[in-house]
LODREN-148649 format. One record per residue (C-alpha): residue number from 0; x, y, z. Coordinates in pm, 1 decimal, padded with zeros to 6 digits. Last residue first. Example, Ala and Ser with C-alpha at 12.3 -4.5 7.8 and 13.67 -1.06 7.14 Angstrom:
2
1:01367.0:-00106.0:00714.0
0:01230.0:-00450.0:00780.0
//
This chain:
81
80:10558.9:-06045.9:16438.7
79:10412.6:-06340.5:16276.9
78:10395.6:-06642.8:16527.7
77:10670.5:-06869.5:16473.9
76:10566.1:-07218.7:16330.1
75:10783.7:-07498.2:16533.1
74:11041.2:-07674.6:16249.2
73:11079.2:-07864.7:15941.4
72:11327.6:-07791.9:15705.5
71:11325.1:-07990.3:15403.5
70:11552.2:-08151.5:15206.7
69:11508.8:-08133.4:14828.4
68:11499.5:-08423.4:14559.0
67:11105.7:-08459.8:14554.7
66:11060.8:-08446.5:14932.5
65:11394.8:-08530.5:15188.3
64:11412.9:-08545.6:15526.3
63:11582.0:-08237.4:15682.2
62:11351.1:-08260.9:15959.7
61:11080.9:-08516.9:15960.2
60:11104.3:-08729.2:16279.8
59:11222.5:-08428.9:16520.8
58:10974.2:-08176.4:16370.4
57:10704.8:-08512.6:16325.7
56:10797.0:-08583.5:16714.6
55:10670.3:-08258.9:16828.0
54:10381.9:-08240.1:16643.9
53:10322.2:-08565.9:16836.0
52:10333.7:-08436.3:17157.1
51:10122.2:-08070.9:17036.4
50:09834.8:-08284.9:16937.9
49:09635.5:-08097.4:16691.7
48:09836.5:-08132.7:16390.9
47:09878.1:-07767.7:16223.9
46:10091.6:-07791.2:15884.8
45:10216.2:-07444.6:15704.9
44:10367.7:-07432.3:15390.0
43:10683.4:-07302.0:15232.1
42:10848.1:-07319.2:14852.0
41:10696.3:-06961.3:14718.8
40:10460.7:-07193.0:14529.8
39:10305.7:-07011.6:14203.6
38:09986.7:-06864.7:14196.4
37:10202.4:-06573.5:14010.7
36:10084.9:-06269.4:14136.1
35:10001.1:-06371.7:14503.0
34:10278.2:-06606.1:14497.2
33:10187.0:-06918.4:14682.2
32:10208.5:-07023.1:15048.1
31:10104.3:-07429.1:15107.9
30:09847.0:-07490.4:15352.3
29:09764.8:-07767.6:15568.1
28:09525.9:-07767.2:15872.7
27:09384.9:-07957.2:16143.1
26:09552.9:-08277.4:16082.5
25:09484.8:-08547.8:16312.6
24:09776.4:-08807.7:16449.1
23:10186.4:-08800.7:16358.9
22:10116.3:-09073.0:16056.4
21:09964.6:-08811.9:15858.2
20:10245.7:-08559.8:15803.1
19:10400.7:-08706.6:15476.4
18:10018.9:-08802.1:15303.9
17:09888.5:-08446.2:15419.4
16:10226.2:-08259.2:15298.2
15:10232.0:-08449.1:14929.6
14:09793.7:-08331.4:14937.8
13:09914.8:-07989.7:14955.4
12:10125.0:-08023.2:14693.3
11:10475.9:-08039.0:14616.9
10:10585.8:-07907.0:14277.2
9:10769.1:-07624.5:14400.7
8:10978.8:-07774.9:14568.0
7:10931.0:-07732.2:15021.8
6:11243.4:-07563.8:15163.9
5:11025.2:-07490.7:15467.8
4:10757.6:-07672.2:15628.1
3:10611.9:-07454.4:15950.3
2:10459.0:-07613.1:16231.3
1:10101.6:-07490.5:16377.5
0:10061.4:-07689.3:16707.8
//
């Protein structure tokens, strides 16, 4: 399941969303969204876990927790339309 991190600072890595998703079983993917111009972090990412069961209990577990000072919003990825 591919579940979308918003809210994220700017300073938070890629590695930051490994270490806080890892206890909910295998990663498949993690990827923070930058400014194409800038390189910077537009403050969203993108974490696929491959059991859907357990993604579901990191959304539950995880949103509005907070990283670096911020809460973050932590829900089902939509698909882009």
């Amino acid at each position: 399941m591919n579940i979308f991190v918003g809210n994220l600072p700017f300073t938070a890595s890629e590695s930051d969303l490994r270490g806080l998703f890892a206890e909910y079983g295998e990663i498949e993917s993690v990827a923070i969204i930058t400014d194409r111009d800038t390189g910077r972090s537009r403050g969203f990412g993108f974490v696929e876990l491959a059991a859907d069961a357990r993604a579901n209990e990191a959304i539950r577990d995880l949103d509005g927790t907070e990283l670096d000072g911020r809460n973050i919003n932590v829900n089902q990825a939509k698909p882009r339309s």
